[in-house]
C-alpha positions in Angstrom: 72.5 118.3 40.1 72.4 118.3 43.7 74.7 120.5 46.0 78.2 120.7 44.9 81.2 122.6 46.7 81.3 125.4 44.2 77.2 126.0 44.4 77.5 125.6 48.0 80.3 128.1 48.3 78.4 130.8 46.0 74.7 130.4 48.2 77.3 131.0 51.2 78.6 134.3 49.8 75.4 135.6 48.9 73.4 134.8 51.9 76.3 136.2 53.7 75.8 139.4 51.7 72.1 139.1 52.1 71.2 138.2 55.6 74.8 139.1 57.5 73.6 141.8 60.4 69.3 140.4 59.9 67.6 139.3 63.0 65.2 136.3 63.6 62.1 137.1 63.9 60.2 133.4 63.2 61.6 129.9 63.0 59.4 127.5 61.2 59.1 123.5 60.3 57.0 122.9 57.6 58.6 119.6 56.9 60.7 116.8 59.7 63.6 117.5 57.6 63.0 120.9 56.8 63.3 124.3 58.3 62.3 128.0 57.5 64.0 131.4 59.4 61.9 134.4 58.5 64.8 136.7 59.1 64.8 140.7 58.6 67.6 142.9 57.4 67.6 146.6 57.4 69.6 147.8 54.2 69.3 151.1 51.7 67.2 152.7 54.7 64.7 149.8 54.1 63.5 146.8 56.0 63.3 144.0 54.0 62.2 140.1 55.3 63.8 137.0 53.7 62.2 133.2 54.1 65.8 131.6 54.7 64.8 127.8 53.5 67.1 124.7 54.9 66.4 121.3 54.2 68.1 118.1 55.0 66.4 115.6 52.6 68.3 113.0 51.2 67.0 113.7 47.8 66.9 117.3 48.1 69.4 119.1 50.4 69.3 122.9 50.1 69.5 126.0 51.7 68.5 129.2 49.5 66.6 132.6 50.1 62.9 131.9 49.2 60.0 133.7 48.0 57.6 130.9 48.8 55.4 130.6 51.7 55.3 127.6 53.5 52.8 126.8 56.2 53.4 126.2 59.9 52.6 123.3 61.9 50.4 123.9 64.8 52.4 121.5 66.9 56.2 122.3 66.1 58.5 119.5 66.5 61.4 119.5 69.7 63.9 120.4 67.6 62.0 123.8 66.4 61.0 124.7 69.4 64.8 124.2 70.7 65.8 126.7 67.7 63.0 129.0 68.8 64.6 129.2 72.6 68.3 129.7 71.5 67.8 131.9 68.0 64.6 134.0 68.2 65.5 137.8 68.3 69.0 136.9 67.5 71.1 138.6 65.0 73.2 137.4 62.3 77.0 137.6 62.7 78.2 135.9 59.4 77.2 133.1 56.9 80.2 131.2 55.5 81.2 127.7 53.9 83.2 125.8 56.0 86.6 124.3 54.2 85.3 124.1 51.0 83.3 121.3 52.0 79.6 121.2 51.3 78.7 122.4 55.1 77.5 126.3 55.4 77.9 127.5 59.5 75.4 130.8 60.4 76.9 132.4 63.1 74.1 134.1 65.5 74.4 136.4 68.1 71.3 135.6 70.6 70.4 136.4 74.0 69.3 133.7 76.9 66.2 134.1 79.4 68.4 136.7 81.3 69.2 138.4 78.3 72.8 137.8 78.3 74.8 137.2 74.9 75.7 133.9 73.9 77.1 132.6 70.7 75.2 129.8 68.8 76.0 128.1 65.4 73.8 126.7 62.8 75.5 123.8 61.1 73.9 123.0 57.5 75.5 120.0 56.0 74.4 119.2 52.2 75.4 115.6 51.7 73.0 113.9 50.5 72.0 110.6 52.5 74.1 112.3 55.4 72.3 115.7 55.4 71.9 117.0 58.8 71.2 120.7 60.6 72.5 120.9 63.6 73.1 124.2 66.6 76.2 124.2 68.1 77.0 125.9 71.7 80.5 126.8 70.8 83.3 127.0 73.1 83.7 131.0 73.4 87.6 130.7 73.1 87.8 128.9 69.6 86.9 130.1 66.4 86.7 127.3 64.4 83.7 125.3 64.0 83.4 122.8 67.1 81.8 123.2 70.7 78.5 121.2 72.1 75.5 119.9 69.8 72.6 121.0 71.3 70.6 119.0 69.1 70.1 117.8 65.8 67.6 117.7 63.0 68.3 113.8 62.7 70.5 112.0 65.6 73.3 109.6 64.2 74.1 106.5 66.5 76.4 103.9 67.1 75.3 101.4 64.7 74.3 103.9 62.4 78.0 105.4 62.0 80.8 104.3 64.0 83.0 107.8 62.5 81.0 110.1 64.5 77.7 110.4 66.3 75.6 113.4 66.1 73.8 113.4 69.5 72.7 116.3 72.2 75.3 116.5 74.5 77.9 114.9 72.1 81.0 117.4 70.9 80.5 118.5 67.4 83.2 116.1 65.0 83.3 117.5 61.2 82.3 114.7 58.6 85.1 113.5 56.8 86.8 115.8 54.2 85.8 115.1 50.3 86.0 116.5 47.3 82.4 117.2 47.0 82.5 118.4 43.3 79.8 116.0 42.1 79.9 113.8 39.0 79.0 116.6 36.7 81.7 118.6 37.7 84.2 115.9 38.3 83.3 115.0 34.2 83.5 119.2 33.5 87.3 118.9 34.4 88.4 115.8 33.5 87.5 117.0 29.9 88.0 120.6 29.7 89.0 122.7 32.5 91.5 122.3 35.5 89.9 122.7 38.3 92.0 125.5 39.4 90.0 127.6 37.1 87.1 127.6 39.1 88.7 127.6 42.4 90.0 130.7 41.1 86.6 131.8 39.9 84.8 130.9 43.3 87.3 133.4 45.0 86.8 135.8 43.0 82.9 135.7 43.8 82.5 135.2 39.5 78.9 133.3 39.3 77.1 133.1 36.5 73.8 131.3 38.1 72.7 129.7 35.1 69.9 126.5 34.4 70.4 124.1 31.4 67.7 123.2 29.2 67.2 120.3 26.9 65.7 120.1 23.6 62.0 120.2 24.8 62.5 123.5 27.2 62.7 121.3 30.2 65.3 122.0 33.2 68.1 119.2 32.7 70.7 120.6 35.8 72.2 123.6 37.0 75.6 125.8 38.4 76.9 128.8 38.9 79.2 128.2 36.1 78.9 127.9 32.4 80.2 124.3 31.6 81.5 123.2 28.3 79.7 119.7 29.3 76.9 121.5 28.2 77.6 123.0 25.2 75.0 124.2 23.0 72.1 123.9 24.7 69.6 126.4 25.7 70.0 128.3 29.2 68.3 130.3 31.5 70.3 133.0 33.7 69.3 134.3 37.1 69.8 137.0 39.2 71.0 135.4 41.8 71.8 131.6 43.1 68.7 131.8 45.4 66.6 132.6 42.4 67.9 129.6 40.3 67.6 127.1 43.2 64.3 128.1 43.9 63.0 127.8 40.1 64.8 124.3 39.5 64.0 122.6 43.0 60.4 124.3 43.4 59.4 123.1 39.5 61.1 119.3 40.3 58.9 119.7 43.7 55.6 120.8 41.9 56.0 118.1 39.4 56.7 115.2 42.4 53.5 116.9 44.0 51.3 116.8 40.8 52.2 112.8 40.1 51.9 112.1 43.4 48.4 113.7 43.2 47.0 112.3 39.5 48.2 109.0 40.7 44.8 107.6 41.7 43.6 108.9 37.5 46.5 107.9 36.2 45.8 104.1 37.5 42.3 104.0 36.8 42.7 104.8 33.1 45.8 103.0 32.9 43.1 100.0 33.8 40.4 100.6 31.6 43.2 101.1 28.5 44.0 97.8 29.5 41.0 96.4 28.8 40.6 98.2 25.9 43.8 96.7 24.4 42.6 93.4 25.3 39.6 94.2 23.5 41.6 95.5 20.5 43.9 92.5 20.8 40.3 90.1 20.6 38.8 92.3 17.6 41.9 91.7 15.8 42.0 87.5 16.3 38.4 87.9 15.3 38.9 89.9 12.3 41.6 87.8 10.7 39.2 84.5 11.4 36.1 86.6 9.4 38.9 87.2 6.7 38.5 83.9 5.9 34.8 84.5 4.4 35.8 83.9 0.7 37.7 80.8 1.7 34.3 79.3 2.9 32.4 80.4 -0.3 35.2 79.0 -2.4 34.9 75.8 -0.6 31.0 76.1 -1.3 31.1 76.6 -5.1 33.2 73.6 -5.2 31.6 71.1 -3.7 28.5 72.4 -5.7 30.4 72.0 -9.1 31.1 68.4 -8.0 28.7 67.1 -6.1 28.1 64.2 -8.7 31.5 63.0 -7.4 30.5 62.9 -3.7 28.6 60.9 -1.6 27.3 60.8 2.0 30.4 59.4 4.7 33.2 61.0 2.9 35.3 63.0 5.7 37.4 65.1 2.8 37.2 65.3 -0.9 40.3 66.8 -3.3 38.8 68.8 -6.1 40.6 70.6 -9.0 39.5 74.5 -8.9 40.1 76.2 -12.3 39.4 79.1 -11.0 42.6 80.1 -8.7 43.7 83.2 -8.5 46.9 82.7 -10.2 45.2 81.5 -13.1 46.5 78.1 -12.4 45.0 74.4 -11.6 44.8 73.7 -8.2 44.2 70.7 -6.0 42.2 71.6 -3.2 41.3 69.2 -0.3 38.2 69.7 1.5 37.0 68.9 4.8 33.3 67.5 4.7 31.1 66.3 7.7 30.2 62.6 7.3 26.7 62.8 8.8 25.5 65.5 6.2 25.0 65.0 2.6 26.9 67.1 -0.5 24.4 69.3 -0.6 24.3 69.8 3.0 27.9 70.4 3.3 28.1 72.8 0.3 25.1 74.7 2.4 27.3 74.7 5.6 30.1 76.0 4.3 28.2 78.9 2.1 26.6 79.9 5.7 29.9 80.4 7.5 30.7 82.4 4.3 27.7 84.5 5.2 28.2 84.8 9.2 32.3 85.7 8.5 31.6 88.4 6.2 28.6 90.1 8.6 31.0 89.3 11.7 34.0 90.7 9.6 31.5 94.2 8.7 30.5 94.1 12.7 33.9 93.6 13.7 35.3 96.3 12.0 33.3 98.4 13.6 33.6 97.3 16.8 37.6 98.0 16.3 37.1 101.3 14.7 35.0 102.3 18.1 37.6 100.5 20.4 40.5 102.5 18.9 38.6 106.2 19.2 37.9 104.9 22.4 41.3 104.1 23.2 42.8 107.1 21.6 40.1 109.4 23.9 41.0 107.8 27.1 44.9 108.2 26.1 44.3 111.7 25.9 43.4 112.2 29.2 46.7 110.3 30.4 48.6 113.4 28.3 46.7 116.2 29.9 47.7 114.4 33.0 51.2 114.1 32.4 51.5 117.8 31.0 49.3 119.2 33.9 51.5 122.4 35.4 49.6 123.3 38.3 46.9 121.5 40.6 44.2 123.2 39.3 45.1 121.6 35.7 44.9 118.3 37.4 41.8 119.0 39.4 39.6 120.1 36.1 40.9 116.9 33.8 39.7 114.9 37.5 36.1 116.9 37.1 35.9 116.6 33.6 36.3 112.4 33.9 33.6 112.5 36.7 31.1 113.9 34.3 32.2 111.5 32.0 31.5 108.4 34.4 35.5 107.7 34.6 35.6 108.9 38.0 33.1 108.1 41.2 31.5 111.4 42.6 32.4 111.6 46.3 29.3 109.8 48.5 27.7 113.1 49.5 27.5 114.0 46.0 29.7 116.8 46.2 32.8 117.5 43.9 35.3 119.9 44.5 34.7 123.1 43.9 36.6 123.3 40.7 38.8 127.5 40.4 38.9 128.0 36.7 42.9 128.4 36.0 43.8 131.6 33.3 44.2 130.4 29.7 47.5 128.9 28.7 48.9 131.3 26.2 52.3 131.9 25.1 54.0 134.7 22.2 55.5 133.8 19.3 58.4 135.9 18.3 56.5 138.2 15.9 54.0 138.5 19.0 50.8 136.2 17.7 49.4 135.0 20.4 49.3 131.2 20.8 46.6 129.3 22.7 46.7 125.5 24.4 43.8 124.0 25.6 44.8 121.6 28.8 41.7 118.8 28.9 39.0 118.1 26.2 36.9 120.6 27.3 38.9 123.5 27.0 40.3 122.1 23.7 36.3 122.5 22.7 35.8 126.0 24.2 39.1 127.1 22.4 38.6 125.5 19.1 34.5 125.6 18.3 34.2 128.8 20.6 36.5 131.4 21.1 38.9 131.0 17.8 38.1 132.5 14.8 37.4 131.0 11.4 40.7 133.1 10.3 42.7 131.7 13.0 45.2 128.6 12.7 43.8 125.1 14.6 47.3 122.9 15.2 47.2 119.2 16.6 50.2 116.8 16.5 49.1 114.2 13.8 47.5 110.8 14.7 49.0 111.4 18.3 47.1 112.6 21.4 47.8 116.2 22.8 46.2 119.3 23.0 44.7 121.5 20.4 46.8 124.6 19.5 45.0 128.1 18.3 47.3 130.4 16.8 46.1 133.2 16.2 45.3 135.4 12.6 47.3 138.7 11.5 45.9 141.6 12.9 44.5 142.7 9.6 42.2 139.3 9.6 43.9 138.0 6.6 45.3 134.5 6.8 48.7 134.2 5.4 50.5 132.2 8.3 54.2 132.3 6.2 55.3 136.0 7.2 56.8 135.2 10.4 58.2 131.6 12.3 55.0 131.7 14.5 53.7 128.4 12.5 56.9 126.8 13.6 56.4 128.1 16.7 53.4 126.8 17.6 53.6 123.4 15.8 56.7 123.4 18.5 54.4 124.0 21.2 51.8 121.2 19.9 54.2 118.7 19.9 55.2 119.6 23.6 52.2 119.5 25.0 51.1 116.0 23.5 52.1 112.4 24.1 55.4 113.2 22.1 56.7 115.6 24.2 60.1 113.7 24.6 60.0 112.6 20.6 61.9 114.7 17.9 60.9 115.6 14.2 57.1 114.9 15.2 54.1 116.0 12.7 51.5 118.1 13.5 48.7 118.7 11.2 47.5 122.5 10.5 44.3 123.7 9.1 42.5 127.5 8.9 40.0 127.1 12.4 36.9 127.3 9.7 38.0 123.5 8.0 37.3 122.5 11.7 34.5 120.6 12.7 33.2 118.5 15.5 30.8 115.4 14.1 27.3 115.0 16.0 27.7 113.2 18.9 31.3 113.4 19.1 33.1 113.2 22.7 34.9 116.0 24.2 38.1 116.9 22.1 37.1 114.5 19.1 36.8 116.8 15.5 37.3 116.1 12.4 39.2 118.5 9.9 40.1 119.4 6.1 42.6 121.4 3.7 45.3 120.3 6.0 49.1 120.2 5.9 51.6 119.3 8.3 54.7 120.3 9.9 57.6 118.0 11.5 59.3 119.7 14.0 60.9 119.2 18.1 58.8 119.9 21.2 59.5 123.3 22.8 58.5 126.1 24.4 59.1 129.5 23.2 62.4 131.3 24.8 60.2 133.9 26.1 57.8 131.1 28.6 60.9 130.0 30.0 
């Protein structure tokens, strides 16, 4: 859910709280659309320093308190170095939302060269493609939001709007009002509330920062109001509104960041699966032509059975074979090759017999190889797409360059790999639950560090990553006391290609009916004294 009016009105209120009476101390651009005020505010007979974030991207406008670091250009942009001049030292008066519109105004008291006051105003207007920040020089006399724009994050022409243009020099014009609820909240009233309730609610400074979650523990949207629209799924409060815009915008960030980087793996296995499903697709035609091996020997045994009634030059014969399988006669026509003899074509036909069934044998094989292949390779594209951090994606990129997948760099260097700390979760009755993220830490976790009294989990005939749950404390291997079993078949099925499935299976077996055949590939084992589970992908409530 991007900005509404009532989010924007509660991240007002609290920054306001937060940051009223805090002084500037640094003004950073990370980003062309994207700013960062290290401000610091003396409260409780502490100092404390706040990263103020405010960005005007189209996809993602926002302003929140942040706890991430963001680095600092070495050559700021004009419009940074404009803020610098006018708000370094200066102190926050106040932090409000302007109209109930989806605009928050910080009021600073700064200082020129001279060191005399002056009044500036930092416009933050969250409207998606019309985002802007803008610092005002207001007119001292008026209190309302207007005066001189200084400059502009992004400058608004002519041709580009003929309401208003947003130009130094130019008189600041408000956008036009709207309602600037947003569809989710426009559908929350129009089927259960009025939306006086939560005008009434916003007043009262009643938030509930809260983040929805669907049926595979992944964030679905967000408010700072519990919405019937919603009902019955899972949620995750927050502190504060900061702290829920940060977790929902920062994970949607990482995850952009993380495709964006595996999207050079992602296309090269994408093209050798290709040609492995052509492959397939080939085997297959092949295999249904060698199926027709016992056609060719019953065409053989035919011919030889009545080859008194054929002669050289016939291009067919019709024979009568008492031998169908329905235990009827039946009249069978024959293609022959006029330039052979009987005999010859009897032998012909009993040869293809004989190459069909060894191609059909080979064949076989050769699919049997193409689908593990296919099924390894698909793996890989599921690590990918469940990678959390870049460090997950920069191992599975490793581990394909040892595998020949991926070209080495030309000095015959790759990147210094840092080994990332071992996904683990909790059940509820406190086993611990491990998830191997690539094919080699699905090796280490299964052949290495679980024990023999442990629980080995994988979703059933589907790629993902093995699951180790781990034994009762007292070694014995009951695995019905508690929902951990459910638990981690839940976690399984999330981190395999079925993540966004429901009711999916996933085999479980004692780690000692685990093994991994000679010459297998990273990942690939075979296992026995199996039984399986069907149940949705999720995390547990405590990982979220």
């Amino acid at each position: 859910m991007p900005f509404d009016n009532f989010v924007t009105g509660a991240v007002a209120k609290e920054l306001d709280r937060i940051l009223s009476g805090g002084k500037i101390e640094r003004i950073h651009q990370p980003e062309r659309d994207e700013l960062i005020l290290h401000i610091n505010t003396y409260a409780n007979g502490e100092h404390h320093r706040h990263n103020l974030l405010i960005s005007s991207n189209s996809n993602r406008p926002l302003i929140y308190i942040s706890v991430v670091r963001s680095g600092n250009p070495q050559n700021p942009p004009g419009f940074c170095m404009l803020l610098r001049k006018h708000l370094l030292n200066g102190r926050i008066a106040k932090i409000a939302q302007v109209d109930d519109e989806r605009i928050v105004r910080i009021d600073v008291n700064a200082f020129d060269e001279l060191g005399t006051p002056r009044r500036r105003i930092l416009v933050v207007e969250l409207m998606g493609k019309h985002s802007n920040i803008m610092l005002l020089a207001p007119e001292e006399a008026v209190s309302d939001l207007s005066g001189k724009i200084l400059d502009s994050i992004k400058h608004v022409y002519a041709d580009m709007s003929k309401y208003r243009q947003i130009l130094p020099g130019m008189r600041y014009i408000p956008p036009p009002p709207g309602k600037g609820i947003g569809p989710v909240m426009a559908e929350e009233i129009a089927l259960h509330r009025d939306q006086d309730h939560f005008i009434r609610q916003s007043r009262a400074g009643a938030y509930t920062p809260l983040i929805y979650l669907d049926e595979s523990g992944r964030m679905k949207d967000f408010h700072v109001f519990p919405l019937k629209l919603y009902a019955g799924m899972d949620t995750r409060a927050f502190p504060s509104v900061s702290a829920m815009l940060e977790t929902y915008y920062e994970k949607n960030e990482r995850d952009n960041r993380l495709r964006q980087k595996s999207a050079d793996v992602n296309q090269i296995l994408k093209a050798k699966l290709d040609k492995l499903f052509l492959k397939q697709q080939r085997l297959l035609e092949d295999l249904l032509e060698a199926e027709n091996a016992e056609e060719y020997r019953r065409r053989g045994e035919l011919i030889t059975a009545n080859i008194y009634r054929m002669e050289k030059g016939m291009k067919e014969v019709t024979l009568t074979d008492y031998a169908a399988e329905d235990g009827q006669e039946t009249e069978v026509t024959i293609p022959l090759d006029p330039m052979r003899s009987p005999a010859q074509n009897a032998q012909q036909y009993f040869k293809k017999y004989s190459k069909a069934k060894t191609a059909r044998v080979a064949k076989r094989e050769q699919l049997d190889k193409t689908k593990a292949d296919i099924d390894f390779l698909d793996s890989y594209r599921v690590f990918i797409q469940n990678a959390e951090t870049d460090g997950d994606v920069d191992a599975i990129r490793e581990e394909l360059r040892e595998l020949g997948f991926l070209r080495r760099r030309k000095n015959g260097a790759g990147k210094t790999v840092r080994k990332s700390d071992r996904l683990q979760y909790e059940s509820s009755a406190g086993r611990r639950i491990s998830v191997g993220r690539n094919n080699k830490e699905n090796d280490e976790l299964t052949l290495r560090r679980a024990k023999p009294t442990d629980i080995w989990l994988h979703t059933k005939d589907i790629p993902g990553s093995h699951v180790i749950l781990a034994g009762a404390a007292d070694g014995k291997t009951t695995i019905s006391d508690d929902d951990s079993l459910k638990e981690a078949a839940e976690i399984a099925a999330y981190y395999s290609k079925a993540r966004d499935s429901a009711n999916v299976p996933v085999d479980y077996t004692l780690v000692k009916y685990v093994k991994k055949p000679a010459g297998a590939k990273p990942g690939m084992v075979v296992f026995t004294h199996n039984k399986t589970l069907y149940v949705h992908p999720r995390l547990p409530q405590n990982a979220r």
